[in-house]
N, CA, C and O atoms as CSV, one atom per row, in Angstrom:
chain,resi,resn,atom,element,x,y,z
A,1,UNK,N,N,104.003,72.677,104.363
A,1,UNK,CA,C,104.749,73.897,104.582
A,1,UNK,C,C,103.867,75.119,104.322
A,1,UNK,O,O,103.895,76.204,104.902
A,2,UNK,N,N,103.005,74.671,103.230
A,2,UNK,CA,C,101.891,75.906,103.247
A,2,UNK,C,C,101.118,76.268,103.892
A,2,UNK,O,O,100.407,77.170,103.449
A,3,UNK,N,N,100.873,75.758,105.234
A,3,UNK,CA,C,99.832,75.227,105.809
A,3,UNK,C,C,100.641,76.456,107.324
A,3,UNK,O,O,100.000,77.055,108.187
A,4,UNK,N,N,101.977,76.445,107.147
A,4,UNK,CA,C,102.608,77.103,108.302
A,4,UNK,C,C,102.923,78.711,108.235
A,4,UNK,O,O,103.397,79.314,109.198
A,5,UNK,N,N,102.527,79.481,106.690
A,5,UNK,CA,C,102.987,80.568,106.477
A,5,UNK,C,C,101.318,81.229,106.053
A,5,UNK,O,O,101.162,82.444,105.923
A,6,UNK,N,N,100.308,80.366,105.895
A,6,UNK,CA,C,99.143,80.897,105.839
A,6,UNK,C,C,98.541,81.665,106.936
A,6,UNK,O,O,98.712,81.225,108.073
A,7,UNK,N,N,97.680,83.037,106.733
A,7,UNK,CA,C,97.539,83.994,107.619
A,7,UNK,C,C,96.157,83.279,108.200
A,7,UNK,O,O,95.594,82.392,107.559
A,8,UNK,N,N,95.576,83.847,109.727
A,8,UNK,CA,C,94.409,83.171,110.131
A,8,UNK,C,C,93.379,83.217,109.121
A,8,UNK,O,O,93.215,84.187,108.382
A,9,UNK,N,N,92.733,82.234,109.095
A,9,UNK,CA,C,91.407,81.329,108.373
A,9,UNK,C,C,91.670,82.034,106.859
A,9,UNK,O,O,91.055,82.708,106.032
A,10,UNK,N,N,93.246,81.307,107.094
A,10,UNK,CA,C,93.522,81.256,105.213
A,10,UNK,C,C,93.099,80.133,104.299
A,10,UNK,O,O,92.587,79.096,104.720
A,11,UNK,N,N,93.317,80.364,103.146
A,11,UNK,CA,C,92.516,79.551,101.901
A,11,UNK,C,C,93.952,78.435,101.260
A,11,UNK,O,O,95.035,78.940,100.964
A,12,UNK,N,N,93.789,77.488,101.184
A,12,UNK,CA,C,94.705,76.739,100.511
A,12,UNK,C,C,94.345,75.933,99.107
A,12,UNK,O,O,93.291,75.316,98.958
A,13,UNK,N,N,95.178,76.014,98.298
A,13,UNK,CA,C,95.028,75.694,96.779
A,13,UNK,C,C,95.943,74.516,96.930
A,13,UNK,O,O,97.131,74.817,96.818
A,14,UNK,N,N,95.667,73.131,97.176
A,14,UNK,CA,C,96.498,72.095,96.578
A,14,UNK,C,C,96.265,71.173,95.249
A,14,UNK,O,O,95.130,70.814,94.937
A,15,UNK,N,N,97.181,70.889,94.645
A,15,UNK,CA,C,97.023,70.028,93.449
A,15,UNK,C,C,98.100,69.061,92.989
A,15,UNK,O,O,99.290,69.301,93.194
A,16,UNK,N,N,97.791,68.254,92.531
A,16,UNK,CA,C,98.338,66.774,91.875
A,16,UNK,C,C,97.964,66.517,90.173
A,16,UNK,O,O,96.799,66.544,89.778
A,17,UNK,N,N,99.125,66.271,89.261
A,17,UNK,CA,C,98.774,65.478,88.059
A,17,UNK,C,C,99.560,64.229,88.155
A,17,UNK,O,O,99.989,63.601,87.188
A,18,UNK,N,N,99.720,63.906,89.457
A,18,UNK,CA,C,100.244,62.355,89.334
A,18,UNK,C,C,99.212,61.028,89.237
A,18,UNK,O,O,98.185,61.005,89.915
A,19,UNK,N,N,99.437,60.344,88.677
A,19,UNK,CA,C,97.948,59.020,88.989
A,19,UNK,C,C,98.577,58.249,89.941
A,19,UNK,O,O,98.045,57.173,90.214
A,20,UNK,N,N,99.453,58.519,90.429
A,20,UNK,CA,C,100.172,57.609,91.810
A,20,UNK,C,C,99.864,58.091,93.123
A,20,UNK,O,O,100.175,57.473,94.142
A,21,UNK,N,N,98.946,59.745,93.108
A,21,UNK,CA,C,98.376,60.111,94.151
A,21,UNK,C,C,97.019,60.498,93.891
A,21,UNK,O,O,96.667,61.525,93.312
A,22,UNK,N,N,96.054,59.314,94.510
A,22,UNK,CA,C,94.825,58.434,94.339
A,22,UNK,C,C,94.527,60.349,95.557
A,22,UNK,O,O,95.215,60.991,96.351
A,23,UNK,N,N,93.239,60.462,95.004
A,23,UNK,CA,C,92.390,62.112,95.392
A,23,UNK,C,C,92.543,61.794,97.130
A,23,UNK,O,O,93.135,62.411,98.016
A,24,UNK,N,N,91.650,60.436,97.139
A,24,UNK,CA,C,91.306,60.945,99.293
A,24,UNK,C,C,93.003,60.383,99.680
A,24,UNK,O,O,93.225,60.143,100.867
A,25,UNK,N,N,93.788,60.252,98.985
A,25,UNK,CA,C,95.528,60.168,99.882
A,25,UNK,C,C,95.636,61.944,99.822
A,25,UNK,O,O,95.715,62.472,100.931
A,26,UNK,N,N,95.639,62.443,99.177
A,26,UNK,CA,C,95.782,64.026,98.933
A,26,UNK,C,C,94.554,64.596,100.321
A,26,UNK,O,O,94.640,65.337,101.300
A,27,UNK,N,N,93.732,63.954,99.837
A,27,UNK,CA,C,92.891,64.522,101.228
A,27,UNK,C,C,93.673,64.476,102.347
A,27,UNK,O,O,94.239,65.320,103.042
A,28,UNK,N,N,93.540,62.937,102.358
A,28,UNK,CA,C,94.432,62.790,103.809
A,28,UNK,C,C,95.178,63.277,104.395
A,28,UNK,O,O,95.100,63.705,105.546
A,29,UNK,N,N,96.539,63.291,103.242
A,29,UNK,CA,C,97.964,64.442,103.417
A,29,UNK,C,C,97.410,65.489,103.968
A,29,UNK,O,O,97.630,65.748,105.152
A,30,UNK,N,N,96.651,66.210,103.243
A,30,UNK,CA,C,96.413,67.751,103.893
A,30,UNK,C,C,95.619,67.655,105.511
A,30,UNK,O,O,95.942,68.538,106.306
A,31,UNK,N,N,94.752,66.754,105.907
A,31,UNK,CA,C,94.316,66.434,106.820
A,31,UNK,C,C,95.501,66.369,108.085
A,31,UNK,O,O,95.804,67.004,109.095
A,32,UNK,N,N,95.973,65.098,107.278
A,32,UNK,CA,C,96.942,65.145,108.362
A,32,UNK,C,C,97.922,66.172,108.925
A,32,UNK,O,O,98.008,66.408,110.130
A,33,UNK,N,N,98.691,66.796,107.938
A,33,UNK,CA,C,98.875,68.041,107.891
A,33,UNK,C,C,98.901,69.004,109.174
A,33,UNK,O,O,99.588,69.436,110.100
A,34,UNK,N,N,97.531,69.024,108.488
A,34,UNK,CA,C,96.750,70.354,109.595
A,34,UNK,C,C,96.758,69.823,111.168
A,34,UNK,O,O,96.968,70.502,112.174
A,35,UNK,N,N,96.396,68.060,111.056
A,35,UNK,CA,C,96.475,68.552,112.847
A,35,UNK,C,C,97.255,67.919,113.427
A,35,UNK,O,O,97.095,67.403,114.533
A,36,UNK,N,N,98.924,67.855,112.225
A,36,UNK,CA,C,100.151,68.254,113.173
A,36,UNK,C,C,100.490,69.775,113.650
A,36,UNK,O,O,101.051,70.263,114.631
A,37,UNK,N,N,99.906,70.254,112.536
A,37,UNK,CA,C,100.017,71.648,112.968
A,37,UNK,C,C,99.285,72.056,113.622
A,37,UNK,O,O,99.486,73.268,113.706
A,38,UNK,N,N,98.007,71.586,114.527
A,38,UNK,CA,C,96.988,71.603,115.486
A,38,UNK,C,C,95.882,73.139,114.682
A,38,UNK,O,O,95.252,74.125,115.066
A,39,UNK,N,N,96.133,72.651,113.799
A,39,UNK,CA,C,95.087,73.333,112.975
A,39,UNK,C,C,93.624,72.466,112.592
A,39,UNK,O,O,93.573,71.237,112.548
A,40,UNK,N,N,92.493,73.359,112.335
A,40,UNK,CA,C,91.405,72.560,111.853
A,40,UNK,C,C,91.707,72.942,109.873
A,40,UNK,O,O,92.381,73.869,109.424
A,41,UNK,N,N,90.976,71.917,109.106
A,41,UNK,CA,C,90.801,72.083,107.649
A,41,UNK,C,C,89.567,71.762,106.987
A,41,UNK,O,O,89.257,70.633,106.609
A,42,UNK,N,N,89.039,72.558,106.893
A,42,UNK,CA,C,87.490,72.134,105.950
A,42,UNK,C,C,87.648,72.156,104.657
A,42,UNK,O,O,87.846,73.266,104.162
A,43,UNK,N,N,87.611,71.057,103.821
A,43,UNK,CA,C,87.878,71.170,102.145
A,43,UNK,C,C,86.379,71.663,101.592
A,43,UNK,O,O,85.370,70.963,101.512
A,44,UNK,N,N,86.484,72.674,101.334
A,44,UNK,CA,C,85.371,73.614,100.462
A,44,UNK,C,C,84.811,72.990,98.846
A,44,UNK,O,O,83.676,72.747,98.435
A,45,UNK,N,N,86.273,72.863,98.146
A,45,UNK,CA,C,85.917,72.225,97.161
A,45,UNK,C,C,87.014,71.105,96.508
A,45,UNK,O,O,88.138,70.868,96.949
A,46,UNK,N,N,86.439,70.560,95.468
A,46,UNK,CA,C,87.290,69.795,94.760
A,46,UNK,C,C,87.488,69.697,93.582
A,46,UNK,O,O,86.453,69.314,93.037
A,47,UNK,N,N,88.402,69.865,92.790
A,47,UNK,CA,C,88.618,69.978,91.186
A,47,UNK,C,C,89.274,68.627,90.636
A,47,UNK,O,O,89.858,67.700,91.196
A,48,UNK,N,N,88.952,68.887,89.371
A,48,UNK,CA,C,89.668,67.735,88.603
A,48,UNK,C,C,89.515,67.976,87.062
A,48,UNK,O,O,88.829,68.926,86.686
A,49,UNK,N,N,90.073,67.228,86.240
A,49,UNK,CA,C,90.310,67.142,84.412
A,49,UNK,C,C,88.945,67.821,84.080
A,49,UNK,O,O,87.799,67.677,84.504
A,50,UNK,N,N,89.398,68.435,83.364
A,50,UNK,CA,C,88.125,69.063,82.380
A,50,UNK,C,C,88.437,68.283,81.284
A,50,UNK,O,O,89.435,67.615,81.013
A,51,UNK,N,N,86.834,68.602,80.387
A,51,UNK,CA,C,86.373,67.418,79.412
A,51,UNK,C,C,87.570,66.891,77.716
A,51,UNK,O,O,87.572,66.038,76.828
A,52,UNK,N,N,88.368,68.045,78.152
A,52,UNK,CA,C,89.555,67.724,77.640
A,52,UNK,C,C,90.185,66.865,77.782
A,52,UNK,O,O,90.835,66.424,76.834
A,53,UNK,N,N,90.236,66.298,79.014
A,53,UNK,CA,C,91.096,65.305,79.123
A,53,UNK,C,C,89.927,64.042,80.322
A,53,UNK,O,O,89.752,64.085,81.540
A,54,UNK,N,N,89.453,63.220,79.432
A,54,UNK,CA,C,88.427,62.395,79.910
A,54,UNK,C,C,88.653,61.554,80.932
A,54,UNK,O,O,89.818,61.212,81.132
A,55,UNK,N,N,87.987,61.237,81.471
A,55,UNK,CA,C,88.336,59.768,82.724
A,55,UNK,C,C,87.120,58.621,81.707
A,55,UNK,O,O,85.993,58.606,81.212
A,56,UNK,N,N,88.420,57.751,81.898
A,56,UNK,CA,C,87.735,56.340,81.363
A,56,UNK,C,C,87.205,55.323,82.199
A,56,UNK,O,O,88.084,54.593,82.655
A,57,UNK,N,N,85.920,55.011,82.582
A,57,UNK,CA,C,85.527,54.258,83.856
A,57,UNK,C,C,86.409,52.959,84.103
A,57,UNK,O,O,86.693,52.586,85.241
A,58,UNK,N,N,86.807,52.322,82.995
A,58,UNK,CA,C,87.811,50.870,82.857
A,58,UNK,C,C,89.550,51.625,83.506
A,58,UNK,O,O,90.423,50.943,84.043
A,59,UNK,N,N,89.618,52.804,83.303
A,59,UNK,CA,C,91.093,52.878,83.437
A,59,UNK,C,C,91.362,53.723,84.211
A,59,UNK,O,O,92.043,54.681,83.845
A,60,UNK,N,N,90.733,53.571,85.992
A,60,UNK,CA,C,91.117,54.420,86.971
A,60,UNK,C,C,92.638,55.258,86.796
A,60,UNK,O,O,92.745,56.252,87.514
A,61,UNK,N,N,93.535,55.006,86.111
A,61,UNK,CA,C,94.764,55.661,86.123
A,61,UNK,C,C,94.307,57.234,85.529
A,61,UNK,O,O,94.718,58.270,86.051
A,62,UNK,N,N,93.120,57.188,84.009
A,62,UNK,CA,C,93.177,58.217,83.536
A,62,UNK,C,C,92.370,59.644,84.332
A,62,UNK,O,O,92.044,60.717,83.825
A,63,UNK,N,N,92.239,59.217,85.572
A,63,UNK,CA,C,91.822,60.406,86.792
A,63,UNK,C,C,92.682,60.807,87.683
A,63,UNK,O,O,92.736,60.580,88.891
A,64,UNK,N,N,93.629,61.673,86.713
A,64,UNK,CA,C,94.869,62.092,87.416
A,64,UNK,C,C,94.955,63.729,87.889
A,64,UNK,O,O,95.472,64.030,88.964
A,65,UNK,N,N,94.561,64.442,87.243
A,65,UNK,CA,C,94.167,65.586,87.596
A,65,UNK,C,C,93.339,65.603,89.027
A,65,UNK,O,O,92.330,64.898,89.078
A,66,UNK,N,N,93.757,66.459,90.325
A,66,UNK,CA,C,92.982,66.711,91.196
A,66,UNK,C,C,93.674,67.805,92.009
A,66,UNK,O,O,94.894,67.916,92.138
A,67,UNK,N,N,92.644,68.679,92.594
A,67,UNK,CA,C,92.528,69.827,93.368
A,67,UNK,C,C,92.179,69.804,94.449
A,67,UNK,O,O,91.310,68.935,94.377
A,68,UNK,N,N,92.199,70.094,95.376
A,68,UNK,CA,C,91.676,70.483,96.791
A,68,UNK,C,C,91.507,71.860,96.812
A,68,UNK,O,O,92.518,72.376,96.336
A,69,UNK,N,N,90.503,72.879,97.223
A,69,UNK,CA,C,90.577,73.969,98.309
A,69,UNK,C,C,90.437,73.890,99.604
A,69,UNK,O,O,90.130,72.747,99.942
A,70,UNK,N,N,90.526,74.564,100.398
A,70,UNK,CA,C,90.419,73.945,101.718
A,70,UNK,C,C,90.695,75.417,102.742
A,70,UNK,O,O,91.802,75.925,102.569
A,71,UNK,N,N,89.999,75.944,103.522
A,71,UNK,CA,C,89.882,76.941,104.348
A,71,UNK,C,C,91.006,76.014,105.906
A,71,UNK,O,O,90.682,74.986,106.500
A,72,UNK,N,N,92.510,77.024,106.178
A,72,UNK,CA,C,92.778,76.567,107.279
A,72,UNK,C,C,92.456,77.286,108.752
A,72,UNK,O,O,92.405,78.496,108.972
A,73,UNK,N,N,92.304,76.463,109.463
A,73,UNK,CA,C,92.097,77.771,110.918
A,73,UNK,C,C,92.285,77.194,111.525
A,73,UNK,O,O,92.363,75.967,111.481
A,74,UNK,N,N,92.538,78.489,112.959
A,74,UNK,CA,C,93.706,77.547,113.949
A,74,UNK,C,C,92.362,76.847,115.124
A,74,UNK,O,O,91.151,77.039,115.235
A,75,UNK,N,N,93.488,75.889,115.919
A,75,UNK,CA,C,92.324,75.155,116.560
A,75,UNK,C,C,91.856,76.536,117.935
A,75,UNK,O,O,90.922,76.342,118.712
């Protein structure tokens, strides 16, 4: 829905603290997204947990924090 009220080659801020939405499904979503809306999306950057809150290599769940930016523009 954000994706439909953004002005040309607007900036999008998405984010997740669920561990049930694994980072490239969030990619995807927004991907897909965009080219129902026959938009292009370049993800600029990507965020996640600061050292506050650690990722444990044994316990993929504790990498729950994640961000997308992502520049939209029309096709």
């Amino acid at each position: 829905m954000a994706m439909q009220v953004l002005e040309r080659d607007g900036l999008l801020a998405s984010c997740s603290c669920s561990q049930l939405l694994p980072r490239e499904t969030l990619v995807e979503t927004l991907l897909q997204g965009s080219r129902h809306l026959d938009r292009n999306l370049t993800v600029l950057e990507q965020g996640r947990q600061g050292p506050d809150h650690p990722v444990h290599p044994a316990i993929p769940e504790t990498d729950y924090l994640k961000a997308v930016f992502a520049r939209v523009l029309p096709v």
